[in-house]
DODREN-410734 format. One line per 4 residues: number of its first residue (from 1); their letters; for each residue y negated, z, x of C-alpha. Coordinates in steps of 0.1 Angstrom, whole numbers, always signed. Each point is the difference from the previous one (the first is absolute). Layout:
BEGIN
NUM	A	Y:Z:X; ...
! end
This chain:
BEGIN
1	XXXX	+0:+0:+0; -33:-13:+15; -16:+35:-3; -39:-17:+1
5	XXXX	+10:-25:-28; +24:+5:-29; +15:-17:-28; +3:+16:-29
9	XXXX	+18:-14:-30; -15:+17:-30; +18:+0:-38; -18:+9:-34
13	XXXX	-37:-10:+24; -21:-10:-32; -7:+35:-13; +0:+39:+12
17	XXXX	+15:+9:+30; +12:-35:+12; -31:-12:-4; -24:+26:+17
21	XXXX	+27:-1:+29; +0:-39:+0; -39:+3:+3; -1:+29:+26
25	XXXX	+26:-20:+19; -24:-30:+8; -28:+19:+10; +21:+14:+18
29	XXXX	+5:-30:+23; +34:-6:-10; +19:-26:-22; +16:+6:-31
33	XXXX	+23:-20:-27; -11:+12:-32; +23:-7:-31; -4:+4:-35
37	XXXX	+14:-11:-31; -38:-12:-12; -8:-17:+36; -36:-14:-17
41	XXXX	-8:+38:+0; -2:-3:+38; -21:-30:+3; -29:+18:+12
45	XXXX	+24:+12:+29; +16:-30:+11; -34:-14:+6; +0:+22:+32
49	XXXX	+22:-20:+29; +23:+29:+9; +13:+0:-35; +28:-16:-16
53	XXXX	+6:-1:-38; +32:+0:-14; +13:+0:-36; +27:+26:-2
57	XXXX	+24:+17:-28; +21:+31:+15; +24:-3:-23; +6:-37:+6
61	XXXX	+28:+1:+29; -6:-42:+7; -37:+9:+5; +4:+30:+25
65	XXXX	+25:-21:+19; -30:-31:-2; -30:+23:+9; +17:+21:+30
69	XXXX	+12:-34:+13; -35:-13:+3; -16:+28:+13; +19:+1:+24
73	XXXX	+5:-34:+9; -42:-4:+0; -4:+30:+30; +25:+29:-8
77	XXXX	-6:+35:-20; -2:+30:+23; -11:+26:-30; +13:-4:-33
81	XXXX	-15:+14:-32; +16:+5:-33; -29:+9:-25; +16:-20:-30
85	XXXX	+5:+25:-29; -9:+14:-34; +6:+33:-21; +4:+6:-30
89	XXXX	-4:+36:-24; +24:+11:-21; +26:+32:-6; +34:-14:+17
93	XXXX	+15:-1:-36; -27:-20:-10; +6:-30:+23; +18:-30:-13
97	XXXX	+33:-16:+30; -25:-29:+2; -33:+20:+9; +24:+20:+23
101	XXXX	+15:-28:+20; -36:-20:-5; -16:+28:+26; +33:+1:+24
105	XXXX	+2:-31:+1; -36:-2:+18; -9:+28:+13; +35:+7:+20
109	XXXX	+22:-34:-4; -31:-19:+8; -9:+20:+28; +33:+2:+17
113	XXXX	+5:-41:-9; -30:+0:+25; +9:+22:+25; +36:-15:+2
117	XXXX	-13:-36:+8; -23:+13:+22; +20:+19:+24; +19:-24:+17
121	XXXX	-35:-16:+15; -8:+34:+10; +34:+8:+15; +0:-36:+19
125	XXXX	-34:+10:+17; +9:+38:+2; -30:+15:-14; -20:+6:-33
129	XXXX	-14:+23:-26; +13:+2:-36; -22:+19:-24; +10:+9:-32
133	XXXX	-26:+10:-26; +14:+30:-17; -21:+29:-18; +2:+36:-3
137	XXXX	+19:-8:-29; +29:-7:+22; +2:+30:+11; -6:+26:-29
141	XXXX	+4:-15:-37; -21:+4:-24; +8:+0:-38; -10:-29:-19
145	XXXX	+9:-19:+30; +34:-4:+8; +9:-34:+6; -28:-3:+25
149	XXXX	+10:+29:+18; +33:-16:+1; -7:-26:+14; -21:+14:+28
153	XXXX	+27:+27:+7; +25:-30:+6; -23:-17:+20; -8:+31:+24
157	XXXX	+39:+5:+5; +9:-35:+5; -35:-3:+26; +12:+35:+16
161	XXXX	+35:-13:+7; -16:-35:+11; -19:+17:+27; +31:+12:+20
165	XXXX	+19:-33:-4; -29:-20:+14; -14:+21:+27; +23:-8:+26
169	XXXX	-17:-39:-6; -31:+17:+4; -15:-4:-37; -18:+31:-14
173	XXXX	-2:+4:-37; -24:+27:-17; -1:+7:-32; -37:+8:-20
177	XXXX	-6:+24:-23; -33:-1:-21; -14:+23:-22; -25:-12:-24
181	XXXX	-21:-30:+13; -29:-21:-18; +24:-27:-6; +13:-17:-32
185	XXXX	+27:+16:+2; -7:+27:-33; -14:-33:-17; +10:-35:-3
189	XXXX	+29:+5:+22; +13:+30:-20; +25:-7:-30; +13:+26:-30
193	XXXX	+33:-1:-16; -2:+6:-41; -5:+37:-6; +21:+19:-15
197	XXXX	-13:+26:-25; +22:+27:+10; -19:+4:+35; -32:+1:-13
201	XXXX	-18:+32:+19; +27:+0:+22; -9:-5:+38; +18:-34:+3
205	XXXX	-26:-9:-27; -30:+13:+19; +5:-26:+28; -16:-24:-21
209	XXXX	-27:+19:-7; -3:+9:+37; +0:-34:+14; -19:-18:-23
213	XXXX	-31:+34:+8; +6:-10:+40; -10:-39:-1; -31:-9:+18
217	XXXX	+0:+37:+14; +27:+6:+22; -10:+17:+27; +13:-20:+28
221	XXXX	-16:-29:+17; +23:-31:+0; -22:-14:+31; +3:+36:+21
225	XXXX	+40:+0:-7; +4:-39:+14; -14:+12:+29; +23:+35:+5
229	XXXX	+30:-29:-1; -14:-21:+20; -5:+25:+28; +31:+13:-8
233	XXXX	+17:-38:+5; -23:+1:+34; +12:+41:+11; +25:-3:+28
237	XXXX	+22:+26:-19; -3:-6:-41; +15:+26:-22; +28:-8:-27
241	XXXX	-21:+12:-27; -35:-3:+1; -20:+17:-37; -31:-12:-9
245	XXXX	-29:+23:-12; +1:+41:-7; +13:+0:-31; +32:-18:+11
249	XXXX	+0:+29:+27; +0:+26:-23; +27:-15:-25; +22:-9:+28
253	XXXX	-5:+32:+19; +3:+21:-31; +34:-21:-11; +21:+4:+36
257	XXXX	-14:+41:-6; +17:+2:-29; +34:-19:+9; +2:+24:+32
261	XXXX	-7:+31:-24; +26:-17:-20; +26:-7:+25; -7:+39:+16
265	XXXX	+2:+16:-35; +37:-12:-7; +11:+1:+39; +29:+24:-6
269	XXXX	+14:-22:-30; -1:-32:+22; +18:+19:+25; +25:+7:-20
273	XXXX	+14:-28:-8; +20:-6:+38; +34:+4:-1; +11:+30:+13
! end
């Protein structure tokens, strides 16, 4: 990896994250491959000659195949990006099998459909960065948001396992967990299942409530967090996790509290359970 000049191959690039890091990424001085399933959305960006525009569908397995092939094949990806994604509120009883596999099917199919063609460039040249956008949702769960948190769980254990396997070819992977950023993410990004009445005042139902209050107010700056990944992606030693923002400090911080306090307050039972 040219450590003065990266590649970066960016998914979901026309809106929140993948966007503000596609952005922060060229004034950065390097080059980046931004997809999208909309590419007009990026035409303001591909007007810049370090950027290339590509139309991309996660879900569409041909397309991955297509898009990795030509970034590659037009000057290599050293950092890859998976920022494709969506959520969507709703008590887990409330989901319908097609809303479930819907957000799978992008936000961990789509981003391991990308990561898998990708790696074999990467292991060729022996280095690279994967980055998988994650949240603090994929570490501690939230009612009224299950199949998201799902999907980022998978996605952390698959990413953690990932890192051993491909550090002997020299690729890094780090995984980012935001908190609450000024993106579109509580908006137009964010879909509901049908309620059901009998979770009305019930937490699960509050996270509709909650998300659509945060829009346009979320604490965190989309702009400052490209820039902790970037510098993470440029650090000679980058983390396997890497939160964004204090509230995903706190949630995360208060979450692994309580799983040790768990794990301490049933010690002797677990114990027990040897053979003698």
């Amino acid at each position: 990896m040219n450590a003065q000049h990266r590649r970066w191959l960016i998914t979901g690039a026309a809106t929140g994250f993948g966007r503000a890091l596609a952005e922060a990424v060229v004034a950065a001085g390097d080059a980046v491959v931004a997809t999208a399933r909309r590419p007009a959305a990026l035409a303001d960006l591909a007007e810049h000659p370090s950027v290339t525009v590509l139309a991309l569908d996660v879900t569409d397995g041909a397309q991955v195949r297509d898009v990795v092939a030509r970034a590659v094949a037009s000057g290599g990806v050293d950092v890859l990006v998976n920022c494709a994604g969506h959520g969507l509120i709703g008590a887990f009883e409330e989901l319908t099998d097609t809303e479930f596999r819907g957000v799978m099917e992008t936000n961990l199919f789509g981003a391991l459909a990308v990561t898998k063609a990708v790696l074999p460039h990467m292991r060729e040249r022996g280095s690279g960065h994967i980055v998988q956008l994650s949240s603090m949702g994929g570490v501690s769960a939230n009612p009224g948001h299950a199949v998201y948190a799902t999907s980022k769980f998978a996605l952390e254990g698959a990413s953690e396992a990932l890192a051993g396997e491909v550090a002997p070819f020299g690729i890094r992977v780090t995984i980012v967990e935001p908190g609450p950023f000024r993106t579109d993410f509580a908006g137009r990004s964010m879909q509901a299942s049908t309620p059901m009445a009998a979770y009305a005042g019930t937490p699960a139902r509050g996270a509709r409530d909650r998300f659509r209050d945060q829009d346009g107010v979320q604490p965190g700056d989309p702009a400052r967090g490209a820039a902790a990944i970037i510098a993470t992606v440029r650090a000679p030693a980058a983390p396997l996790r890497l939160p964004l923002g204090k509230e995903a400090v706190a949630r995360i911080r208060t979450k692994l509290e309580r799983q040790l306090a768990d794990m301490e307050s049933t010690m002797a039972l677990t114990l027990s359970t040897a053979y003698p």
